[in-house]
Backbone as numpy.savetxt, mean C-alpha at the origin, in Angstrom:
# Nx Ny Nz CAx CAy CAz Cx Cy Cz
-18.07 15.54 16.69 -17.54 16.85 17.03 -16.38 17.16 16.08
-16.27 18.26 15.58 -15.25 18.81 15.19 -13.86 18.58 15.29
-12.67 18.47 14.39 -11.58 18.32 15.33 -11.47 16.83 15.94
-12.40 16.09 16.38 -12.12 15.40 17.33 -11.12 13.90 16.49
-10.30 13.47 16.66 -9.44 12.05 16.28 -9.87 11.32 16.62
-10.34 9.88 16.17 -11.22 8.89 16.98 -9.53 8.16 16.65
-9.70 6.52 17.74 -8.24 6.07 17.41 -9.45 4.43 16.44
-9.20 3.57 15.61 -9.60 2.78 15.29 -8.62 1.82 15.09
-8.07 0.39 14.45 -7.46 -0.11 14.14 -7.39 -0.31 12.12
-5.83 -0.48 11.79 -6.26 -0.88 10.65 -7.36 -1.34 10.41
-7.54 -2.57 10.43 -8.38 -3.73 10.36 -9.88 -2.71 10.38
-10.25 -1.93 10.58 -11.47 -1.00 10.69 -11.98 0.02 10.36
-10.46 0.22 9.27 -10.56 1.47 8.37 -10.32 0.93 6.84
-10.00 -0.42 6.68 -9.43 -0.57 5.43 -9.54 -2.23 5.25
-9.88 -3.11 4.20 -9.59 -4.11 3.79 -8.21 -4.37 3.52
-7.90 -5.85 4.15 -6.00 -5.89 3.97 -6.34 -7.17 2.84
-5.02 -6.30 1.78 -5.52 -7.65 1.20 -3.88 -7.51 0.64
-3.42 -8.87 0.59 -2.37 -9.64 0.46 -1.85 -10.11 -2.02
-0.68 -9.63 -1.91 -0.58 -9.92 -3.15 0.32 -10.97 -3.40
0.77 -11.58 -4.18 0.61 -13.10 -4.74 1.73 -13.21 -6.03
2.13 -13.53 -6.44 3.48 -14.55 -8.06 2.79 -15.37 -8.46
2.37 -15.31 -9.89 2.35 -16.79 -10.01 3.66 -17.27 -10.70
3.57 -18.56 -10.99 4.44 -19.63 -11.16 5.56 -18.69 -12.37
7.03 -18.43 -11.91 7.71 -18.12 -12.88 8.50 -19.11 -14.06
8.10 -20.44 -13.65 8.59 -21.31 -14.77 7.94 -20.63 -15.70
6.59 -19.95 -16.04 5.95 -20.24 -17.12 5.60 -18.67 -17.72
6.46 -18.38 -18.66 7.05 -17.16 -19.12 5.15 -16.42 -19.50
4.19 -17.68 -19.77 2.88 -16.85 -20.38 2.36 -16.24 -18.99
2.77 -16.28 -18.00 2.39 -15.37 -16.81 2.26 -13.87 -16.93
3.56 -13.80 -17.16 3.74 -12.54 -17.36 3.64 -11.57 -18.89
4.04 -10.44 -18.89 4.36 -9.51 -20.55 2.32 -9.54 -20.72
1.74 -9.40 -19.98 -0.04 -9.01 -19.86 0.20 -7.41 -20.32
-1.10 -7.68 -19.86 -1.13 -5.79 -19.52 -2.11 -5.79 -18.48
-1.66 -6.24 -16.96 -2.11 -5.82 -16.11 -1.07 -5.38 -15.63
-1.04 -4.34 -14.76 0.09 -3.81 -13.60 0.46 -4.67 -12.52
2.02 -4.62 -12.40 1.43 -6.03 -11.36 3.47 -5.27 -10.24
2.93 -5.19 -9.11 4.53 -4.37 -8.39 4.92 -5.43 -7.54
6.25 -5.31 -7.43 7.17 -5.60 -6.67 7.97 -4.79 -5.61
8.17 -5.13 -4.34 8.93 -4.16 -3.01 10.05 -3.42 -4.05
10.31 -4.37 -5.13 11.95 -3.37 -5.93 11.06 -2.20 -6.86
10.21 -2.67 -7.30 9.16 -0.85 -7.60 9.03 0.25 -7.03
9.51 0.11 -5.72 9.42 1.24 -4.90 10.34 1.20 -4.32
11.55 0.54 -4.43 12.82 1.22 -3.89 13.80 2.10 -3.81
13.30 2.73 -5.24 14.09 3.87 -5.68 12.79 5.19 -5.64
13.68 6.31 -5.31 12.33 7.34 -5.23 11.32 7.53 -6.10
9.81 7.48 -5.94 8.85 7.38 -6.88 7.71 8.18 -6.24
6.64 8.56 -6.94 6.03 9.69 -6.64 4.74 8.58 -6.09
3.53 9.50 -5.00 2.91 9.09 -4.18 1.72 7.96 -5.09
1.35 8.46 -6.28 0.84 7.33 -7.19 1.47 6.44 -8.21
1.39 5.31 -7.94 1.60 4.58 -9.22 0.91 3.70 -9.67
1.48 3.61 -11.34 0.59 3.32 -12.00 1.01 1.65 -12.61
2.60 1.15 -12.41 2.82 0.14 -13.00 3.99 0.09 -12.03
4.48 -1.10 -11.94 6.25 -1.56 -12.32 6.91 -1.93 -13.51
7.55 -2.78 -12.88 8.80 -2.70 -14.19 8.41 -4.13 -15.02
7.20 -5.12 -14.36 6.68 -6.28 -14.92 5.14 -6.57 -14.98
4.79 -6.76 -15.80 3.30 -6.66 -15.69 2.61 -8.46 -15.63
1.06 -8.65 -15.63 0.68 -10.18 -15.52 0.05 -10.22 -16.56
0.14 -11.17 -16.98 -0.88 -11.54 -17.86 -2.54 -11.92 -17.36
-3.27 -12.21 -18.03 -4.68 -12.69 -17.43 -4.27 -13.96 -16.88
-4.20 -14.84 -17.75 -3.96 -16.49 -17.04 -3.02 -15.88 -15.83
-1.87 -15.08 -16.08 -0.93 -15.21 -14.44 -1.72 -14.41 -13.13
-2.46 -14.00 -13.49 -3.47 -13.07 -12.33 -4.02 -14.58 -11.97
-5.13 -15.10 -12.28 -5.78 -16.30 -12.41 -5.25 -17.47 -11.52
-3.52 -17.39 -12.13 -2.89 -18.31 -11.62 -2.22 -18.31 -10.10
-2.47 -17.23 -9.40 -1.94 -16.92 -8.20 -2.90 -16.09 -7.37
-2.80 -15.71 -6.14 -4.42 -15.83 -5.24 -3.68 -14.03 -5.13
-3.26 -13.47 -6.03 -2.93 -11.73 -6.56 -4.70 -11.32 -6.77
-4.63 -10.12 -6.62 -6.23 -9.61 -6.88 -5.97 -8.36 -7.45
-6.83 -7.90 -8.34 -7.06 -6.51 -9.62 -7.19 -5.48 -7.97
-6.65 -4.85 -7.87 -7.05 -4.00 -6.45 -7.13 -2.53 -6.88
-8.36 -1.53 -6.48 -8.64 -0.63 -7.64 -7.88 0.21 -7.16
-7.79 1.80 -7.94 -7.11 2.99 -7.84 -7.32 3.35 -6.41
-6.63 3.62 -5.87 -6.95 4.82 -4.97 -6.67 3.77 -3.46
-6.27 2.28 -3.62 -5.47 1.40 -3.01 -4.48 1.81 -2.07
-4.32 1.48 -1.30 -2.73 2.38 -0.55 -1.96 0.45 -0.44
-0.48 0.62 -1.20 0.14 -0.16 -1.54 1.41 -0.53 -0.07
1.25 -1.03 0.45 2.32 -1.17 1.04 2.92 -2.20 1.60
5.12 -2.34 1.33 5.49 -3.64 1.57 5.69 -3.81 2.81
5.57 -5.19 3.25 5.38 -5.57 4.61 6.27 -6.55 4.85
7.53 -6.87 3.89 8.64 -7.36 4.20 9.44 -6.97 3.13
10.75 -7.24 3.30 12.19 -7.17 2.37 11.87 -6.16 1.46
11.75 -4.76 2.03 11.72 -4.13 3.52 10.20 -3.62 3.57
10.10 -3.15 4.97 8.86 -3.00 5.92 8.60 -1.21 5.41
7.94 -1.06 5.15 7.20 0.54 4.86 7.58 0.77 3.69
7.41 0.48 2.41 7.69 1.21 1.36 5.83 1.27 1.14
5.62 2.59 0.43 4.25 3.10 0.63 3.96 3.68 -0.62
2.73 3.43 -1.46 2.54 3.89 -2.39 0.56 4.05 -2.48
0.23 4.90 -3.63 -1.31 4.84 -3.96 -1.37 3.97 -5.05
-2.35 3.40 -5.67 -2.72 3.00 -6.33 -3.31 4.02 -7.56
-2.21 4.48 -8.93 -3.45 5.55 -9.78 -4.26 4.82 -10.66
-4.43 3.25 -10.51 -5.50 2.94 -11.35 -5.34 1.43 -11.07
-6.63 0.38 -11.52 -5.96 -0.66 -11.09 -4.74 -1.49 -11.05
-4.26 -2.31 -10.16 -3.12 -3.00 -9.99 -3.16 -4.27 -9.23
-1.81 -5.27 -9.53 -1.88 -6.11 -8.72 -0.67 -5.84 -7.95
-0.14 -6.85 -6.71 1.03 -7.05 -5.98 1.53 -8.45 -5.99
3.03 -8.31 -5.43 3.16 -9.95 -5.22 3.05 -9.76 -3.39
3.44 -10.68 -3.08 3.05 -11.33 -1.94 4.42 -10.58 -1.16
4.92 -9.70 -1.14 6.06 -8.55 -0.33 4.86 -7.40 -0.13
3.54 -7.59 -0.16 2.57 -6.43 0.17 1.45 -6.66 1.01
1.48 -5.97 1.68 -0.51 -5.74 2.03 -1.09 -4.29 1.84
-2.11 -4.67 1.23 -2.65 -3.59 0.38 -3.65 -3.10 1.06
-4.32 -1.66 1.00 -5.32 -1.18 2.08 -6.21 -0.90 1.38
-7.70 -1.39 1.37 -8.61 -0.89 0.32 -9.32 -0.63 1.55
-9.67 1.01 1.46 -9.89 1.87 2.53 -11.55 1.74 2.59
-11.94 2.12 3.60 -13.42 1.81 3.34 -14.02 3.70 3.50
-14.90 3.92 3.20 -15.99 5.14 2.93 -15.27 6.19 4.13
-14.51 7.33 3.98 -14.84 8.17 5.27 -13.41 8.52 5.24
-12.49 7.40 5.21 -10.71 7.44 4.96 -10.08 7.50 3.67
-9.38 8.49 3.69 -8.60 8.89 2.50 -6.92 8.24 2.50
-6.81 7.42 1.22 -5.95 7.16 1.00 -4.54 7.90 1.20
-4.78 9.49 0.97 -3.33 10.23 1.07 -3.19 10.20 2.53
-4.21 10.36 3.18 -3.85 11.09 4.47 -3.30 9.57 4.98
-3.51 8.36 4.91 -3.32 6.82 5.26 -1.59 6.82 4.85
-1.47 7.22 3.61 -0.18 7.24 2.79 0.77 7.82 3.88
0.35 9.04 4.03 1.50 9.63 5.24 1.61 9.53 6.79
0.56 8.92 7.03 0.31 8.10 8.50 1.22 7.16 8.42
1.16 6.49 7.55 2.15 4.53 6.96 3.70 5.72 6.89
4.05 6.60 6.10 5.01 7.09 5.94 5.87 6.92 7.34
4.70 8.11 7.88 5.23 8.80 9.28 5.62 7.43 10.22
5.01 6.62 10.36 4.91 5.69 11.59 5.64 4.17 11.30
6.78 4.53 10.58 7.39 2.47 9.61 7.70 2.10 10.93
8.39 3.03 11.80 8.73 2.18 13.28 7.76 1.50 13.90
7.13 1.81 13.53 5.41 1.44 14.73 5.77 -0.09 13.64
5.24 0.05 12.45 5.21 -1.01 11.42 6.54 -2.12 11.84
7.66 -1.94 11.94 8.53 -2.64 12.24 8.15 -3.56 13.92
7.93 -2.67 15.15 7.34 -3.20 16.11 6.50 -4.17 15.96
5.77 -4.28 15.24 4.57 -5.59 15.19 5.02 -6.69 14.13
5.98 -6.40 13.23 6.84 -7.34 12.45 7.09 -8.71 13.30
7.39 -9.83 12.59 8.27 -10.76 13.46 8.94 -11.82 12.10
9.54 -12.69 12.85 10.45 -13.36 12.03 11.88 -13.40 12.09
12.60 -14.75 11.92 13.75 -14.67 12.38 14.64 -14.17 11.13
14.54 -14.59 10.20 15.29 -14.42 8.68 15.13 -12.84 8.47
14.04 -12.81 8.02 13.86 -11.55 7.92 12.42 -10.95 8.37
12.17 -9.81 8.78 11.17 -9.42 9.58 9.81 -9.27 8.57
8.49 -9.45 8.71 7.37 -9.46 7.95 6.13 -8.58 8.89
5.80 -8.29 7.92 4.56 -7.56 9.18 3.03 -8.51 8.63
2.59 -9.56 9.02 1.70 -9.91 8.72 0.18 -9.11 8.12
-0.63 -9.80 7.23 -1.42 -9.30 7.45 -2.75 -8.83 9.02
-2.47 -10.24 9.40 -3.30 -10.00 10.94 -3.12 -8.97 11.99
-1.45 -9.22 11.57 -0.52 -8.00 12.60 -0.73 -6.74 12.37
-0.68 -6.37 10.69 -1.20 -5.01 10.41 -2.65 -4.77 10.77
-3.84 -5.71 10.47 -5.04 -5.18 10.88 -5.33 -4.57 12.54
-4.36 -4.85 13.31 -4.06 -4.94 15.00 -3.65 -3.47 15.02
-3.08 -2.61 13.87 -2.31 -1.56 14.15 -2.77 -0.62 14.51
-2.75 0.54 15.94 -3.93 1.53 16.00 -3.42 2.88 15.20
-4.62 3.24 14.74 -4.13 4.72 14.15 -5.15 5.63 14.09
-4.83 6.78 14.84 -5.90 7.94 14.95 -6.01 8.66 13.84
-7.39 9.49 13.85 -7.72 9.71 12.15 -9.01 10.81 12.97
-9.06 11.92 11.85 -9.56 13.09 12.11 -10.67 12.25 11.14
-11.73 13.60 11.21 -12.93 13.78 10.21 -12.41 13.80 8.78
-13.22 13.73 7.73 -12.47 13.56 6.45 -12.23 14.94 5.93
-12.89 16.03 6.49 -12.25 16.95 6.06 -11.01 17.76 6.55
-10.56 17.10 7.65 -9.63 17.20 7.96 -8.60 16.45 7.33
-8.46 15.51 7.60 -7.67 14.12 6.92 -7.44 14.90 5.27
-8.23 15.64 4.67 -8.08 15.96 3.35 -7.07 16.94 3.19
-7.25 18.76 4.65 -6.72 19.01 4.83 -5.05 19.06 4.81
-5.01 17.89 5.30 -3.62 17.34 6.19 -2.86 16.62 4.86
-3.33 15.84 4.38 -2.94 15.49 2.99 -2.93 16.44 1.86
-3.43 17.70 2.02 -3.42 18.43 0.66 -1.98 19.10 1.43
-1.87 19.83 2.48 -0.66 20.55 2.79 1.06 19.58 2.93
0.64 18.09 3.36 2.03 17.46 2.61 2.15 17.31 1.68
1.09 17.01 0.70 1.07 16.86 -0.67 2.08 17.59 -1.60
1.48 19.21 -1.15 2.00 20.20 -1.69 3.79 20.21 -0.96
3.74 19.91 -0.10 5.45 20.06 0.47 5.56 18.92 -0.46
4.94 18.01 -0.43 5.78 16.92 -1.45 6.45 17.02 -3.14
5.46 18.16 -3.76 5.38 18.38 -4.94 6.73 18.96 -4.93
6.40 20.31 -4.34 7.67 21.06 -4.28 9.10 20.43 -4.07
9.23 19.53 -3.12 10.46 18.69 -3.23 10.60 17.78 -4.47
9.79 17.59 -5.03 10.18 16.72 -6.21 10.17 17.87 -7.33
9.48 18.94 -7.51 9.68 19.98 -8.24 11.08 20.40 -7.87
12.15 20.35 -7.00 13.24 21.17 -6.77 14.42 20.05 -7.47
């Protein structure tokens, strides 16, 4: 039906997949040319896609750590030190292990996911645990419920923040 929101769980809209370091003794890890982010990539204001950070992997350092090539259109997000920083994926990338990454399955759109994760970090913090500092597991995130329109809605809804978004970064 039209209109109608079904509620599903992460875990049923999206593959969680977890990013990874390898070994920094060993400088040939890194200076690649794969994209590879860190929670400090997105700590300062940055627009809803990205395409790199500030360090990239090499092949052997992809190889060398259980990090995965995760394609465009990815919804990036850190799940400790700190909890909700949210990004897209504009082409492939890797993460380190401060992420779980959403590789959305057929039907769900990454933007409209982007501003659901935006809207809801409290919800995200609630299912966190840890005494040091708080983590939102991957298991914990797949547990998370979130209601979700038809996709042409969901497209909707993402094209009209989109555009509020532009404009604020246009001002």
């Amino acid at each position: 039906m039209a209109g109608e929101w079904r509620e599903y769980t992460t875990g049923d809209i999206a593959e969680v997949v977890g990013g990874s370091t390898p070994p920094t003794s060993d400088p040939s890890n890194f200076h690649g040319d794969i994209p590879w982010l860190t929670p400090k990539d997105l700590s300062s204001p940055h627009a809803r896609y990205v395409s790199r950070g500030e360090r990239n992997l090499s092949r052997k350092g992809l190889k060398h750590c259980s990090a995965q090539l995760l394609p465009a259109g990815t919804v990036l997000l850190t799940t400790r030190a700190p909890i909700g920083y949210v990004a897209i994926a504009k082409n492939p990338i890797a993460t380190n292990q401060g992420f779980r990454n959403l590789i959305l399955k057929p039907g769900f759109l990454p933007e409209f996911v982007y501003y659901w994760l935006k809207a809801n970090i409290s919800e995200l913090e609630r299912h966190a645990s840890g005494s040091t500092f708080k983590e939102l597991t991957g298991d914990a995130l797949k547990q998370i419920r979130i209601r979700v329109p038809d996709e042409s809605t969901q497209r909707a809804i993402a094209h009209i923040l989109g555009t509020l978004d532009d404009k604020i970064e246009l001002n």
